[in-house]
VEXMI-950746 format. One record per residue: x, y, z of N, C-alpha, C, O, CB in turn; residue in three letters. Coordinates in steps of 0.02 Angstrom, whole numbers, padded with zeros to 5 digits, always signed. Glycine has a CB too. Layout:
# VEXMI-950746
XYZXYZXYZXYZXYZALA
...
# end
This chain:
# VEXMI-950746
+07442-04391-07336+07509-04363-07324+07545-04403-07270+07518-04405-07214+07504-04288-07302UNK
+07602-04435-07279+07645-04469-07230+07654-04417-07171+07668-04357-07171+07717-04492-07264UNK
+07636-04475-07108+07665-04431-07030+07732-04423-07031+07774-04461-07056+07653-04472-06954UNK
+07739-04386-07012+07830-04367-07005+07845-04388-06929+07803-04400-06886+07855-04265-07017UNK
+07924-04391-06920+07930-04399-06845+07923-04333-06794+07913-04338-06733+07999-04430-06834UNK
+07930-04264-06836+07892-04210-06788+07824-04220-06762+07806-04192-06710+07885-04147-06821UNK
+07786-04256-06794+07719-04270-06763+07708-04309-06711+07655-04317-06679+07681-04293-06802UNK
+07769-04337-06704+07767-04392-06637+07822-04376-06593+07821-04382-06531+07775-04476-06657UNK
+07873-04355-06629+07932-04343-06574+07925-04325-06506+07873-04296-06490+07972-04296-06592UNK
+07969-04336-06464+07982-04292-06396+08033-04227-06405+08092-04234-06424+08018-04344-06337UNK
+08011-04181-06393+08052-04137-06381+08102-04094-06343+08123-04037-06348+08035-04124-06390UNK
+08115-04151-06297+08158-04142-06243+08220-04198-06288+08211-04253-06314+08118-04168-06154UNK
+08285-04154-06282+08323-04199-06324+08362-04223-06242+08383-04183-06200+08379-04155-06402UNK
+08360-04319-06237+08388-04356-06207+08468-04357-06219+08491-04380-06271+08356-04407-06217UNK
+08504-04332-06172+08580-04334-06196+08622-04297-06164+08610-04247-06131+08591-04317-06260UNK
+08676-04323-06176+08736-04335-06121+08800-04286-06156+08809-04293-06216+08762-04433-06113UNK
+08831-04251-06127+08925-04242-06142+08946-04310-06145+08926-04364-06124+08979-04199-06073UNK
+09008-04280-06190+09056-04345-06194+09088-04349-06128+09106-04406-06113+09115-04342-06254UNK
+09100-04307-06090+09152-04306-06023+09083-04349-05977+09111-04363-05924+09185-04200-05985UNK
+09009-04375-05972+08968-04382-05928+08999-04454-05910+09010-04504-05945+08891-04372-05950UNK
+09010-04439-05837+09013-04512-05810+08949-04572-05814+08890-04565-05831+09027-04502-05736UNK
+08985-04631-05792+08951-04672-05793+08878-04678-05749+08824-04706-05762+08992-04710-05784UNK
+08897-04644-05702+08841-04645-05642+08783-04588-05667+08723-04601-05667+08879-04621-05556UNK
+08807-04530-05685+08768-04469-05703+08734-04502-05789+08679-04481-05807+08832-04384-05707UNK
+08772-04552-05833+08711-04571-05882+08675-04600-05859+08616-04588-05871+08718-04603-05934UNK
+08700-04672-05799+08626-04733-05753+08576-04673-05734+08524-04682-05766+08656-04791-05650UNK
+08571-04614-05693+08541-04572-05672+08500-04559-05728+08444-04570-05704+08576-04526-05647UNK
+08492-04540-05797+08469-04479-05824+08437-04554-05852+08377-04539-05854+08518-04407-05867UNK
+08441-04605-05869+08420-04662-05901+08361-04673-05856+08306-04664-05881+08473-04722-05908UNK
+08363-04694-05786+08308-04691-05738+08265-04639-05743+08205-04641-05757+08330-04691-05675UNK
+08310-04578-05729+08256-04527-05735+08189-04524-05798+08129-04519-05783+08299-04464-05743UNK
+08214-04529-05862+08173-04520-05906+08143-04603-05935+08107-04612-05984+08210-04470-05957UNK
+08168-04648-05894+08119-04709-05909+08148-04741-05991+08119-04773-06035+08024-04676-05911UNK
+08216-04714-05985+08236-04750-06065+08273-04794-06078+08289-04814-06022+08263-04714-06108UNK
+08309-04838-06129+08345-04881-06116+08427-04868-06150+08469-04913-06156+08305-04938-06137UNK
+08437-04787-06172+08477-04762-06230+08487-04701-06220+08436-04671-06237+08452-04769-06294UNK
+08537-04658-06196+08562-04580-06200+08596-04579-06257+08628-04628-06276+08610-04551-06140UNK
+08591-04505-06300+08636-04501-06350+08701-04469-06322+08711-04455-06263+08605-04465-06407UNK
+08735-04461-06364+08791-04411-06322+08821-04377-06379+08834-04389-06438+08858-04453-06273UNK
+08827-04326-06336+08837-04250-06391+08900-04221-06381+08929-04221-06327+08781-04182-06374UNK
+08930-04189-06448+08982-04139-06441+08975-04079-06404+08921-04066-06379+09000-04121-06497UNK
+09030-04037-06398+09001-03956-06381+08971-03920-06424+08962-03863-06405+09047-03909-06364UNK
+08955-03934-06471+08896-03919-06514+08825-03931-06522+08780-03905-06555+08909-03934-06555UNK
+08828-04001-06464+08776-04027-06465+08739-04075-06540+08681-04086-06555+08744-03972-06443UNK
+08787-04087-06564+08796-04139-06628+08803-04185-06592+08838-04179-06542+08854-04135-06682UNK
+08770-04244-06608+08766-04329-06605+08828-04352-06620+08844-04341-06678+08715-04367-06658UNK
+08882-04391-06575+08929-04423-06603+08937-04519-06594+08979-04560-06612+08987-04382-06576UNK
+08859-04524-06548+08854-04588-06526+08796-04597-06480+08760-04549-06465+08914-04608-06495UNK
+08788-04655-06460+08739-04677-06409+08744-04727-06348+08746-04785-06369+08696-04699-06442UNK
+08746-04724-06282+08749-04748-06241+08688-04807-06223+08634-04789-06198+08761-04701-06209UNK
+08700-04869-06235+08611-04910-06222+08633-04943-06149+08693-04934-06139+08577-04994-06300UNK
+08607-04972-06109+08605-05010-06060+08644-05084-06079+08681-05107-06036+08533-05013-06041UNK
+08634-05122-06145+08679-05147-06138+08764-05128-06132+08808-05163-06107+08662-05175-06173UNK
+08768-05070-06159+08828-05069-06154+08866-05044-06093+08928-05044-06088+08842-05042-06202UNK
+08822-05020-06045+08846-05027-05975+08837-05080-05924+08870-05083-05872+08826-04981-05946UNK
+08779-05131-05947+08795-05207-05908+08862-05225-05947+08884-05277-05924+08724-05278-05921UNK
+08907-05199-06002+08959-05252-06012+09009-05242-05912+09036-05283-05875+09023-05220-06108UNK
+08999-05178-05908+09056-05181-05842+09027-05251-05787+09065-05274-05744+09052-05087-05786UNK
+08969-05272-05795+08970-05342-05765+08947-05393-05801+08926-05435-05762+08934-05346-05709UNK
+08943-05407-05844+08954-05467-05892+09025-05471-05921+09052-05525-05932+08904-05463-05953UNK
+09057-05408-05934+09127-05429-05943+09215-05427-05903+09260-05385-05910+09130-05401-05993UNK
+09212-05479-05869+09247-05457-05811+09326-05450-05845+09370-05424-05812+09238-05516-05741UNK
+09338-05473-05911+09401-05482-05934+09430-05407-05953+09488-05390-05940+09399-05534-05995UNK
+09388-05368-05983+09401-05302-06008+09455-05307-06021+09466-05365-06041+09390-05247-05972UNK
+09515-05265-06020+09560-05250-06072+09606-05314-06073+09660-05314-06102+09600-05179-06059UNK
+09586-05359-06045+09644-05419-06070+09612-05450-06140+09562-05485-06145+09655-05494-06002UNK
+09646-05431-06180+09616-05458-06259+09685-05505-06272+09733-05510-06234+09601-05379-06336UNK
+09670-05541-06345+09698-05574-06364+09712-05584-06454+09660-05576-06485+09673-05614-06328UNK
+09747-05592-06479+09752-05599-06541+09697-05639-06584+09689-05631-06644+09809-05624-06546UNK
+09670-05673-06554+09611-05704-06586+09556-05692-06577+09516-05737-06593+09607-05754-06581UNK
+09530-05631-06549+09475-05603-06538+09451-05560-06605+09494-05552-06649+09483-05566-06476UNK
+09392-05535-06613+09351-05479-06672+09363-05433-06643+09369-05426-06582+09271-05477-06692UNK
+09367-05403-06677+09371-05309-06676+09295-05314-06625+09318-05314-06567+09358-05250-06787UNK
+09251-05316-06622+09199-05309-06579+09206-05355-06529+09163-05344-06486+09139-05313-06609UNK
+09239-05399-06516+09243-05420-06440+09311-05369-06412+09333-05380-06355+09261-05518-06432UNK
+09331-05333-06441+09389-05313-06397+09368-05238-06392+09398-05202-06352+09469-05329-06431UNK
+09310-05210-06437+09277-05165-06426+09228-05175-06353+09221-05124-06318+09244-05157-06489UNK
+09206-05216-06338+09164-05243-06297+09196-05236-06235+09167-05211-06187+09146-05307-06313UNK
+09276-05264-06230+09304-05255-06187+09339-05172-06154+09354-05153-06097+09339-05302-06205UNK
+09342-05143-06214+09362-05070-06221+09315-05021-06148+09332-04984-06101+09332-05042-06316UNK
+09237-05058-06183+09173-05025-06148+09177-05032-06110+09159-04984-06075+09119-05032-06152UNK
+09201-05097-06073+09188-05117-06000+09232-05090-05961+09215-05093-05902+09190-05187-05985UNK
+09290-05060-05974+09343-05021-05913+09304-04958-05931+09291-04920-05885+09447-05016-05926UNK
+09282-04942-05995+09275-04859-05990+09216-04858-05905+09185-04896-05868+09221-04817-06090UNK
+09237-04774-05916+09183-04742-05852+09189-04680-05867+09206-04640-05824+09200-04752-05766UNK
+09177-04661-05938+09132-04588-05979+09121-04607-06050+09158-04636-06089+09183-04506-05983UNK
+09059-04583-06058+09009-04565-06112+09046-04579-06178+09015-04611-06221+08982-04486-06107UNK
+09120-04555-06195+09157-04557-06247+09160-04638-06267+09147-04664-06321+09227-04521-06231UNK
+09184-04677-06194+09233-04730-06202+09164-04785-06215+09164-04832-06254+09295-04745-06125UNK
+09106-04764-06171+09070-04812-06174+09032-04834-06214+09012-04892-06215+09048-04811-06143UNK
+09011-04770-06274+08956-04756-06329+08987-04794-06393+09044-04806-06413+08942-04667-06346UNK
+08916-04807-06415+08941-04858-06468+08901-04807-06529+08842-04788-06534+08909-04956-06455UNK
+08973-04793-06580+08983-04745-06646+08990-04760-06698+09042-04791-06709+09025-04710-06649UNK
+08948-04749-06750+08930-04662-06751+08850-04660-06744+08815-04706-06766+08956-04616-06835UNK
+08819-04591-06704+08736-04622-06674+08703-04626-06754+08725-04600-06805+08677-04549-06606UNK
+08658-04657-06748+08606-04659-06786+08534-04617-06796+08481-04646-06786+08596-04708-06776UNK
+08535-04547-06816+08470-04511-06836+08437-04499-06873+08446-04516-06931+08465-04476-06832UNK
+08380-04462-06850+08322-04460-06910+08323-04366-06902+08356-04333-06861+08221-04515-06884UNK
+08283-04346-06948+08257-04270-06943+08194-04265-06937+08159-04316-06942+08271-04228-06998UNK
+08172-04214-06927+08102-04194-06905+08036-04220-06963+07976-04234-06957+08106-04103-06899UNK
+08098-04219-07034+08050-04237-07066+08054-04301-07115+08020-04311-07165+08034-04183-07094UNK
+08087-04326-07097+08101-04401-07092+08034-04444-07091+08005-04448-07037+08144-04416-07023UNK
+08012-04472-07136+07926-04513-07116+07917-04553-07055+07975-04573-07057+07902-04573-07174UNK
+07904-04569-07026+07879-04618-06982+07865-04696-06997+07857-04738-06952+07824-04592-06962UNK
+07863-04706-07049+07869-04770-07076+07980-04802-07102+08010-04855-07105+07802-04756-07159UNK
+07995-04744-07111+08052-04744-07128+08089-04770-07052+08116-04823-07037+08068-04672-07161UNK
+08074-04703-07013+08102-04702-06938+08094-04776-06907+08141-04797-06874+08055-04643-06888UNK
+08047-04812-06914+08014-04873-06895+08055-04924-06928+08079-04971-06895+07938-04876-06916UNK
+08068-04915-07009+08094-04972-07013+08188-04976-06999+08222-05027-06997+08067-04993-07085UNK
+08212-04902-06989+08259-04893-06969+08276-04920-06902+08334-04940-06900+08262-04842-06977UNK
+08232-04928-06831+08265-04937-06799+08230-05031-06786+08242-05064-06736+08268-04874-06749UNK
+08195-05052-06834+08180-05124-06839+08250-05150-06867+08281-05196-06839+08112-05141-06891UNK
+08275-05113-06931+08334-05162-06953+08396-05155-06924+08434-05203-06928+08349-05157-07020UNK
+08415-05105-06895+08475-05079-06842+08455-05127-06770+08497-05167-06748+08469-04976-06822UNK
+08396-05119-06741+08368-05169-06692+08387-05103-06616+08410-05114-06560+08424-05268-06696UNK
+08370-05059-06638+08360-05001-06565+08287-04977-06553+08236-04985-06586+08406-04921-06577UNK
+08293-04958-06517+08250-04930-06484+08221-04874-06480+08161-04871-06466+08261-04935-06449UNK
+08262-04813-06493+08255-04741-06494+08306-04718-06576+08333-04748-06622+08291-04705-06406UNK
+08296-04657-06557+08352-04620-06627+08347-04553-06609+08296-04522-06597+08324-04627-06722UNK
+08396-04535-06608+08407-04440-06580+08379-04407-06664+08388-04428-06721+08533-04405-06554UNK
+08340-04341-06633+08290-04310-06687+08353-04262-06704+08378-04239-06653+08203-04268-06656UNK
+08388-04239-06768+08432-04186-06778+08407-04124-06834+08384-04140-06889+08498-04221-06800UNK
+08413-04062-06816+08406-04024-06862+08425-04032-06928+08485-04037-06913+08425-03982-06844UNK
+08425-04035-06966+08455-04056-07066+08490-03998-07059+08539-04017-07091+08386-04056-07156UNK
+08508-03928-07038+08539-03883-07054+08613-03880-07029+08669-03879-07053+08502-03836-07039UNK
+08575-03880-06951+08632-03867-06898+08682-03948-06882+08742-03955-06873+08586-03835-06816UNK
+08625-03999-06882+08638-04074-06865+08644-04065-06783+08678-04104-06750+08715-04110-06906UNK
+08613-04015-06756+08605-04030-06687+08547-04052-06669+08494-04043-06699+08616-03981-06649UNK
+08562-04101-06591+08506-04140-06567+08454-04085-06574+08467-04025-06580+08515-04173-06491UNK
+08392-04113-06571+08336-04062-06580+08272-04097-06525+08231-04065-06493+08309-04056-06677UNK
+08280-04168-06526+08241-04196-06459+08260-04297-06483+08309-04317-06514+08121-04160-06459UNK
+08209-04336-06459+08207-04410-06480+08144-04441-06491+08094-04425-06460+08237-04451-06431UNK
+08144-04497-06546+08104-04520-06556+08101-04601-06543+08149-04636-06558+08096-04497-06605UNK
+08025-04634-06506+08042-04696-06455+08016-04739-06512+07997-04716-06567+07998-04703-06366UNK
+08015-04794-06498+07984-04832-06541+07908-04809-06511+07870-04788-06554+08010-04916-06540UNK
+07888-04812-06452+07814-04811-06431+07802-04741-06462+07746-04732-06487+07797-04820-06344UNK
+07845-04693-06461+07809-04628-06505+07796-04652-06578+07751-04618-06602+07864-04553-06509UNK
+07817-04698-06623+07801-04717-06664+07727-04773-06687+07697-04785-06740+07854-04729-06669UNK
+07721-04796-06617+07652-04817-06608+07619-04787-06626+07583-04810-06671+07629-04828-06561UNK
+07610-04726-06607+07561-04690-06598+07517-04683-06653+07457-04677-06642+07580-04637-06577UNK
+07544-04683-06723+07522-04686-06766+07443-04737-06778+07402-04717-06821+07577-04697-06793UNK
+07432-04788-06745+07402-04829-06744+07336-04800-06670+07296-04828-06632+07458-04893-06741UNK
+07358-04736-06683+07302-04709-06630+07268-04657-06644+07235-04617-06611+07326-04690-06569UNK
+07285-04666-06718+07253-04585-06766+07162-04600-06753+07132-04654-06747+07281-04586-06892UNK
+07138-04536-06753+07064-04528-06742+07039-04580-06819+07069-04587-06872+07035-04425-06741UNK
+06977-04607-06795+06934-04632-06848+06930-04593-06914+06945-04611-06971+06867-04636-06822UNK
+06902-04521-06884+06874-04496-06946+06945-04465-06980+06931-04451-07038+06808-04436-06931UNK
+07008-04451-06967+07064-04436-06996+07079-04474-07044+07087-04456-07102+07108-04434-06958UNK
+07083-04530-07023+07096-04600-07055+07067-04622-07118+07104-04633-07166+07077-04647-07013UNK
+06993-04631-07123+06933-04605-07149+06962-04569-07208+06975-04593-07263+06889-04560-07098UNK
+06969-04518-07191+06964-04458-07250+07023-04460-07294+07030-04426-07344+06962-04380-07219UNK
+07081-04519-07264+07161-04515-07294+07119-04577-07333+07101-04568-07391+07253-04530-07236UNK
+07108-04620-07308+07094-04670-07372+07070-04684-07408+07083-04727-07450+07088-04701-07377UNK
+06987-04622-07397+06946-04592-07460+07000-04550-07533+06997-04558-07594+06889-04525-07417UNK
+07042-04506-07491+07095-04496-07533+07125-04540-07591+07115-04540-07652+07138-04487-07495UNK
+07166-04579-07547+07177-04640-07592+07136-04687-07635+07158-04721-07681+07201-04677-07559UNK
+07070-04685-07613+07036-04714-07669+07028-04674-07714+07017-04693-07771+06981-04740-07658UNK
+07031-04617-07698+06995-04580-07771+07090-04578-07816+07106-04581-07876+06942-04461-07748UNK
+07125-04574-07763+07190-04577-07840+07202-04639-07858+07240-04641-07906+07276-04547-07828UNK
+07181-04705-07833+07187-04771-07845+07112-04763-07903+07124-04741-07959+07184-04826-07764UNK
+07048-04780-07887+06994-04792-07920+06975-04748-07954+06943-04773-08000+06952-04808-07890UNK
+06980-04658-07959+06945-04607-07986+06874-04622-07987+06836-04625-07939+06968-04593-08049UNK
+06863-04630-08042+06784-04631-08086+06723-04675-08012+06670-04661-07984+06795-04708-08192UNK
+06776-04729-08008+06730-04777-07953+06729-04767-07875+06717-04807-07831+06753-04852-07957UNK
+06745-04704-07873+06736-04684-07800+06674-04683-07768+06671-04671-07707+06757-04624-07790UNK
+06618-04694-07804+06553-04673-07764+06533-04746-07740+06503-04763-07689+06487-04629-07815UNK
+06563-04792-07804+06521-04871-07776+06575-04908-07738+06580-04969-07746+06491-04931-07850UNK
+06609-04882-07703+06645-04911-07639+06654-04888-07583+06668-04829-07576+06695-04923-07646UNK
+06648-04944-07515+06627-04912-07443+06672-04955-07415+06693-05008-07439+06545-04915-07410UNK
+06692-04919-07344+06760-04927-07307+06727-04915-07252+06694-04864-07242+06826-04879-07323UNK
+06734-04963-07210+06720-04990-07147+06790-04982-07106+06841-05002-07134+06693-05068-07154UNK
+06796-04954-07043+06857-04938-07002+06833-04972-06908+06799-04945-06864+06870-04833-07010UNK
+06865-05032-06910+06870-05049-06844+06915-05057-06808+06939-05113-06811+06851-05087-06834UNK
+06950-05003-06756+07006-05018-06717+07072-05048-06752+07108-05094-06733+06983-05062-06667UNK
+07080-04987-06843+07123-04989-06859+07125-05041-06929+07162-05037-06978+07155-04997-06803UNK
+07081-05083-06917+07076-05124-06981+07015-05118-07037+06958-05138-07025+07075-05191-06957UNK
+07033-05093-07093+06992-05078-07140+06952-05134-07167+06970-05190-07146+07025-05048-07186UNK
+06906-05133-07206+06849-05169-07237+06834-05120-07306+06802-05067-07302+06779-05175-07177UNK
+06860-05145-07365+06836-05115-07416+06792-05153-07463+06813-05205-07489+06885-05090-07445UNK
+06733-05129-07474+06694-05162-07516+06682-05123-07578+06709-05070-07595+06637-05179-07483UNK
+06632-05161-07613+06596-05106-07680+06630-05140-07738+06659-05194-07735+06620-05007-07679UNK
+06622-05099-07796+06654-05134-07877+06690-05084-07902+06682-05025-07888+06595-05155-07944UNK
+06741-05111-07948+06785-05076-07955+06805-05110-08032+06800-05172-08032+06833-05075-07892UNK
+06832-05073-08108+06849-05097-08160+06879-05161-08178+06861-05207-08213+06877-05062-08176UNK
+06931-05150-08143+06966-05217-08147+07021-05240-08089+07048-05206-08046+07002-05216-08215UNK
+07026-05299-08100+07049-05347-08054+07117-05301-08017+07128-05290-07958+07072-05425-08098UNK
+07154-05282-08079+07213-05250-08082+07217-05176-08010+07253-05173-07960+07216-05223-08171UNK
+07177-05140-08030+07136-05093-07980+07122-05127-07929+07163-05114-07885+07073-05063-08004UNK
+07081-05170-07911+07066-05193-07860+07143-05202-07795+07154-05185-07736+07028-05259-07888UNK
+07180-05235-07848+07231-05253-07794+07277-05197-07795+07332-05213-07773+07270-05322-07805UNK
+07274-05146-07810+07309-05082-07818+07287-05024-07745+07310-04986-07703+07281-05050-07901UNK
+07233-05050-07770+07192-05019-07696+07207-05049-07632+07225-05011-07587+07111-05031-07698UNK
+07204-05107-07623+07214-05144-07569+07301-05123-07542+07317-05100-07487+07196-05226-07593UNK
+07352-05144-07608+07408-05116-07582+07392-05027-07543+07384-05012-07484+07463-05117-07650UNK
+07393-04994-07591+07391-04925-07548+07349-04900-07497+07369-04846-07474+07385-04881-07584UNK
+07302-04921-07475+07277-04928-07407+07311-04954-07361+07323-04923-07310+07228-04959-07403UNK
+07337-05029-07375+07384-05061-07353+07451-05020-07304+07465-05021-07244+07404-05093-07414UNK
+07471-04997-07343+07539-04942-07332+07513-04863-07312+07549-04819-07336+07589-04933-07418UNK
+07460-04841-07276+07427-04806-07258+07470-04784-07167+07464-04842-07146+07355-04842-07272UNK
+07490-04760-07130+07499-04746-07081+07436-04746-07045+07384-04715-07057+07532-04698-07083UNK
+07457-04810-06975+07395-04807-06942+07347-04866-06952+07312-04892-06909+07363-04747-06961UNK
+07351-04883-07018+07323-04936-07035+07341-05009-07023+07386-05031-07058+07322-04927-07086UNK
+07305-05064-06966+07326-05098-06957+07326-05186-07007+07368-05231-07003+07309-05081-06904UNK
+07272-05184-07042+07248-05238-07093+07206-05201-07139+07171-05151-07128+07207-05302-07061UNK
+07216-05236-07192+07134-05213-07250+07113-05287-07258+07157-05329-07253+07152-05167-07356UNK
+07049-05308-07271+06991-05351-07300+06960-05324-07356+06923-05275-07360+06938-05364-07252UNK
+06978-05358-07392+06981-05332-07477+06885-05372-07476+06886-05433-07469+07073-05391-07553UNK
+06834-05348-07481+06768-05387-07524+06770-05351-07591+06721-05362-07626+06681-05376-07486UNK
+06809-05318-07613+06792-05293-07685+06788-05323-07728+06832-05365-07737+06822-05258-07710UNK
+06727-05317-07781+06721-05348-07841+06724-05307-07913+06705-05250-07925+06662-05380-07834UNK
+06748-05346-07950+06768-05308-08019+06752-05341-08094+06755-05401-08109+06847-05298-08016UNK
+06736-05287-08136+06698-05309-08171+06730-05358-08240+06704-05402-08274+06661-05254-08183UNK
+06809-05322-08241+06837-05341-08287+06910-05389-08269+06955-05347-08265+06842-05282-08324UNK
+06928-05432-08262+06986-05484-08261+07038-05485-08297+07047-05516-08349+06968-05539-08271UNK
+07100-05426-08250+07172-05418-08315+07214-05454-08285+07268-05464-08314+07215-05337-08332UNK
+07204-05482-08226+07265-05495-08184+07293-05568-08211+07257-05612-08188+07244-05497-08098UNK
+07339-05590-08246+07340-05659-08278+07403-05720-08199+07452-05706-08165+07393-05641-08389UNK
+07370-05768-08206+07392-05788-08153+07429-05843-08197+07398-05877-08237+07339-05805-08094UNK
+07485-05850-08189+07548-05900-08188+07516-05998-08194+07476-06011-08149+07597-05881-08094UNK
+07525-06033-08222+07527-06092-08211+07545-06138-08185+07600-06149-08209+07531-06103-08231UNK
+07531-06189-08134+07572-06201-08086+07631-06278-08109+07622-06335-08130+07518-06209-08018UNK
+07687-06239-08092+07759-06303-08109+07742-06350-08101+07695-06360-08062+07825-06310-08072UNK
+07774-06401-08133+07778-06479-08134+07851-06496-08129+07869-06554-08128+07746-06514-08201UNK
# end
């Protein structure tokens, strides 16, 4: 069963009013050791996110509102940020969330291709903050007990292999699997390897499996 991000989340939701000055977000950023406040309506709905870069722009960008006709819409946004001094002016919109039950592999690759750091956790009902999820809470996954682990990928063999579950053994060291034993065919073999593969928690597989029958047809190589 896929981890969800309730299984890792924090439940203290990180986050700011739109009226929060500049000094009272640096504060709450120190305080909780993060690099990103969300910032909320009076509803406490997500309408954006405050990161640290976007409050070094007030000293990396000393030009602020002098723009020019030949600038991008995001350099003059850039400049926008750097006079602001509240939560509204400074946050860069619209935030980006996950829900409680959102996978953890999803959450992960969400904030790999966006390129953040955190993501405010929101109710699916209400869409209010509900807490945040770090990238290091997403580690965590890779800290699941042995024998948990174990028993998810015995799972998967038996819906990958069925019949050949008894003549294959799985070796677990600090996250990286070792599957051995025989298995029908080639086809299976690498079927298995993928879905272990994509396992939460799982850091490598080492395929020794052998098989009795050869479907997999391999391509000829161009000239």
């Amino acid at each position: 069963m896929p981890i969800k991000v309730s299984d890792v989340m924090g439940r203290v939701p990180i986050a700011v009013r739109q009226d929060a000055h500049f000094a009272d977000i640096l504060d709450m950023m120190k305080r909780y050791a993060v690099g990103a406040v969300t910032v909320v309506d009076a509803d406490r709905r997500p309408v954006g996110v405050v990161s640290q870069d976007d409050l070094l722009l007030k000293e990396t960008d000393p030009v602020r509102h002098r723009t020019t006709i030949f600038e991008s819409a995001a350099r003059r946004r850039e400049h926008e940020k750097a006079a602001g001094s509240i939560a509204m002016e400074l946050m860069t919109s619209p935030a980006i969330t996950v829900t409680p039950g959102t996978s953890v592999r999803d959450a992960a690759r969400l904030m790999h291709d966006r390129r953040i750091g955190q993501l405010p956790v929101i109710d699916p009902v209400t869409g209010r903050i509900v807490g945040t999820v770090h990238q290091g809470d997403l580690l965590r996954v890779f800290e699941r007990p042995a024998a948990e682990l174990l028993a998810e990928i015995r799972e998967t063999i038996r819906d990958v292999a069925g019949e050949d579950l008894d003549g294959l053994t799985v070796e677990i060291e600090r996250g990286a699997v070792r599957l051995g034993g025989e298995v029908g065919r080639a086809s299976q073999a690498v079927r298995l390897v993928e879905a272990v593969r994509r396992l939460e928690g799982v850091v490598d597989v080492v395929s020794e499996l052998r098989h009795r029958g050869d479907d997999v047809a391999v391509a000829p190589p161009m000239y």
